[in-house]
C-alpha positions, 0 to 999 in steps of 0.5 A: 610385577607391575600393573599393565595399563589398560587401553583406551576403550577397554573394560578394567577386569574386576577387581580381584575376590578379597582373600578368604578370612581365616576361621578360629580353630576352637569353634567346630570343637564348641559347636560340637561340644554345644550339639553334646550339651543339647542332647544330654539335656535332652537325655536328661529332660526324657530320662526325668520324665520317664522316672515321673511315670514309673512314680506315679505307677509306683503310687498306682501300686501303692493306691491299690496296696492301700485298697488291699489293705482297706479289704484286709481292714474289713475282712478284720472287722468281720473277723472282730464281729464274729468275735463279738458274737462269741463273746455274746455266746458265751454271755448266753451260756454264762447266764445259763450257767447262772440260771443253773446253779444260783437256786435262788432262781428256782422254786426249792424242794421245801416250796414244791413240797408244799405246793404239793400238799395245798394244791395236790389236796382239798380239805373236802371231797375227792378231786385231789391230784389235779391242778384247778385255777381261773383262767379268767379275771376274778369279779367280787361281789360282797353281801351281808353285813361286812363291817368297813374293816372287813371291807378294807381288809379284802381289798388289802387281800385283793391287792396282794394276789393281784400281784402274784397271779398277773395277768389274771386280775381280782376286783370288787363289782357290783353286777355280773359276778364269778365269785361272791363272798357273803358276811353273815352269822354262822347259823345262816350260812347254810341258807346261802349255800347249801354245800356249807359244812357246819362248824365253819367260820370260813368257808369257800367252795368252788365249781369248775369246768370239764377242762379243771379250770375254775369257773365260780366260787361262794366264800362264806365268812362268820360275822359271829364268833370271831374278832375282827383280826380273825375274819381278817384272816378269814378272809385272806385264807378264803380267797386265797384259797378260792384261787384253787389252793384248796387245802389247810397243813400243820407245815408252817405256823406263819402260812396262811394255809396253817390248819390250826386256828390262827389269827395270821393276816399277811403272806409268808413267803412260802405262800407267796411261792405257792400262789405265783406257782399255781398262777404260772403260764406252765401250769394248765387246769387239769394238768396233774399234780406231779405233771405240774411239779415235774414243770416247776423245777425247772422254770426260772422265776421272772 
């Protein structure tokens, strides 16, 4: 068919719409398949963030696990501190084990058998069975004619006792004294004391008070008769026994208490027991001998 001319005047049609372009047949499908990428990352970014969470849940879980753990920890420590408490038990008892059978601790039958016999007796008069000691610290005054050895020798004597009758002390004064020791010739010792038994080149008397405990003493020593060794012991023996160890034994030979004339000049062991015995805070005066006994054998020694 063949275009129809237009008439002179008239308006031309428009022009015919140009015909429509045919689309590829793949792209709905890579569209399609595109909206499916999308949303499986989509799915993929939500799904990973949803185990991120659970993580740190699980680390949560884990913090307080550790915490758990931490208040088992402790609950241990307590356990191993009461451990530790046992084991100081069980020091304690072991010790008291030892103190028990180590009688090197404690005073032996020998020892309180011989505390018995000084201090349960007194060479003079009848106050036996009691338990007589100072309760105070001894103030020494010295008369007459000591010689300087005499002197030095009492001060040997003074400082031995000061170590086993602490905290009670023993010192030399000149004024304001409890005990006073005299050096003169035998034949004027009666003039000094009138309790003075004759025939002694030694001689201590002490006075006490209502509750036993010793509150004077004289001691008289013969500055005739006698070498200086032997007033040296006079001297040691005296004092020693002005502390309330009133009476002298045939027991030892080395004792300072030995009844026979001797010329001994230090402590046996054996005394020294006696006189830290006497001197123990156990022992009160007045207390009775067999009281006294009943206490030492079962104190330990410091």
């Amino acid at each position: 068919m063949f275009p129809q001319p237009i008439p002179p005047g008239a308006v031309p049609p428009p022009p015919p719409p140009p015909p429509p372009q045919k689309q590829n047949a793949w792209l709905p499908w890579a569209i399609g398949l595109a909206v499916l990428v999308a949303v499986a990352v989509v799915l993929v970014v939500v799904l990973t963030g949803g185990n991120d969470t659970t993580a740190a849940s699980s680390t949560s879980t884990a913090a307080t696990t550790t915490t758990g753990v931490a208040t088992t920890s402790t609950e241990a420590t307590t356990t191993t501190t009461e451990a530790i408490t046992t084991t100081t038990a069980s020091t304690t008892t072991t010790t008291g084990a030892t103190t028990t059978t180590r009688d090197s601790l404690r005073y032996d039958e020998t020892e309180l058998a011989y505390f018995g016999d000084i201090a349960g007796q007194v060479e003079y008069g009848d106050e036996g069975g009691l338990v007589h000691k100072w309760t105070e610290d001894l103030r020494i005054a010295v008369y007459g004619d000591p010689t300087r050895r005499d002197l030095a020798a009492l001060d040997n004597v003074i400082q031995d006792l000061n170590e086993l009758i602490a905290p009670l002390r023993l010192t030399r004064v000149e004024d304001d004294p409890n005990l006073e020791i005299h050096f003169a010739p035998e034949t004027g010792l009666a003039a000094i004391l009138p309790e003075y038994v004759p025939g002694n080149l030694g001689f201590v008397y002490v006075w006490w008070d209502g509750d036993g405990a010793i509150t004077q003493s004289v001691i008289l020593i013969s500055t005739t008769g006698v070498t200086p060794d032997e007033r040296a012991h006079l001297i040691r023996e005296e004092l020693t026994q002005s502390l309330g160890l009133l009476a002298d034994s045939l027991e030892y030979e080395d004792s300072i208490f030995q009844m026979e004339w001797t010329a001994t000049n230090r402590f046996a062991p054996i005394d020294r027991a006696v006189i830290e015995m006497l001197y123990r805070p156990e022992l009160v005066p007045g207390m009775t001998i067999a009281d006294a006994l009943a206490l030492l054998e079962l104190v330990v020694r410091d």
